[in-house]
C-alpha positions as CSV (number, residue, x, y, z in Angstrom):
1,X,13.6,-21.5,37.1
2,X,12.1,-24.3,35.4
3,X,12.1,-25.3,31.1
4,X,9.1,-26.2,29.3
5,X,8.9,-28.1,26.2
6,X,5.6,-27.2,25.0
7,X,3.5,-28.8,21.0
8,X,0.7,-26.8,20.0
9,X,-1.6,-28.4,18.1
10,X,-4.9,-26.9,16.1
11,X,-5.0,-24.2,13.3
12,X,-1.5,-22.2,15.2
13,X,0.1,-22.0,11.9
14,X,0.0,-18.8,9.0
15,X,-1.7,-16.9,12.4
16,X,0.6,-15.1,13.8
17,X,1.0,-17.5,16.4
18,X,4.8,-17.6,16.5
19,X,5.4,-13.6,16.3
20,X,3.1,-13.5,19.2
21,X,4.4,-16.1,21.1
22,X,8.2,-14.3,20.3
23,X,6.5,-10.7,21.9
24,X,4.7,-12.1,24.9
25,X,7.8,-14.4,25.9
26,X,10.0,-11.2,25.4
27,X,7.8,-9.1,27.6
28,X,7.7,-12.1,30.3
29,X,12.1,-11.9,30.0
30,X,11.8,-15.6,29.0
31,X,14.4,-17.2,27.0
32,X,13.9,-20.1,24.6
33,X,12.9,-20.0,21.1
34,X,9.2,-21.1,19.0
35,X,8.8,-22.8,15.6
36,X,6.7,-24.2,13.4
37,X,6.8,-27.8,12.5
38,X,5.9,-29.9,8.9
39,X,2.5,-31.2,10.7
40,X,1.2,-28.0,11.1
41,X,1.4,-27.8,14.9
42,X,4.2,-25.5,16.8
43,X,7.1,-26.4,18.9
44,X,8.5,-24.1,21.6
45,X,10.8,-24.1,24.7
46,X,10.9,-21.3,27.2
47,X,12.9,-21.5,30.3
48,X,12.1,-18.8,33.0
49,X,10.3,-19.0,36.2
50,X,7.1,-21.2,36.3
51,X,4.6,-18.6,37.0
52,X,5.7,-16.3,33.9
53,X,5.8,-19.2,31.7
54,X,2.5,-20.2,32.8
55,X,1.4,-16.2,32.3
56,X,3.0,-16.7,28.5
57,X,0.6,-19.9,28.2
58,X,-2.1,-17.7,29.3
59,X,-1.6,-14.8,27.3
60,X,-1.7,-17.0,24.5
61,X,-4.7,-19.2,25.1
62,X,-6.5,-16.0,25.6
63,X,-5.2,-14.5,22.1
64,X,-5.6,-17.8,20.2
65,X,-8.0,-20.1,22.1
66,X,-10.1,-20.4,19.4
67,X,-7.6,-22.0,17.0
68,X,-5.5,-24.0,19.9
69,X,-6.9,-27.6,19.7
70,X,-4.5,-29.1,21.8
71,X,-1.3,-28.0,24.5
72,X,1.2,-30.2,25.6
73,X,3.8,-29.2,28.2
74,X,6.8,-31.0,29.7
75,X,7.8,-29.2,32.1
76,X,11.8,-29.8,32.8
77,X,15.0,-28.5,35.0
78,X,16.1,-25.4,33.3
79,X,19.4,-25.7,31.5
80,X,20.1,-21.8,31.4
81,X,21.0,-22.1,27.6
82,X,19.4,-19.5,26.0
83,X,20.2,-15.7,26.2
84,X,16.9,-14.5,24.4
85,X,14.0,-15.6,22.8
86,X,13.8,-15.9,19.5
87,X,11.5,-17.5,16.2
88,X,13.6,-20.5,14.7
């Protein structure tokens, strides 16, 4: 079980990008929580195993590669703080 601290950067805002992000991190049974920032870009932290938070990057490169200008992920221990996922 690992945490990442992930900043999207590009058009991800008024897209649908959070909602998304909220249904394919609930599908993967990660916890954590997404939110947009005053910058425009998107903040999110998802703790689960590597390889399903990697699938959630995935899944949403594919659905909004196009508007994604820049990922950053910091991948940390996992604190096991969350019960769900959720949009902030």
């Amino acid at each position: 079980m690992v945490r990442a601290h992930i900043h999207f950067f590009g058009t991800v805002q008024g897209v649908g990008f959070r909602y998304t992000c909220f249904s394919f991190a609930k599908a993967l049974s990660l916890t954590g929580w997404v939110k947009n920032l005053s910058d425009g870009s998107v903040e999110a932290v998802a703790e689960g195993p590597r390889e399903k938070i990697a699938e959630l990057l995935s899944r949403l490169k594919g659905q909004f590669g196009s508007f994604i200008r820049d990922q950053r992920v910091e991948w940390l221990e996992d604190r096991g703080e969350f019960k769900e996922f959720s949009v902030v």
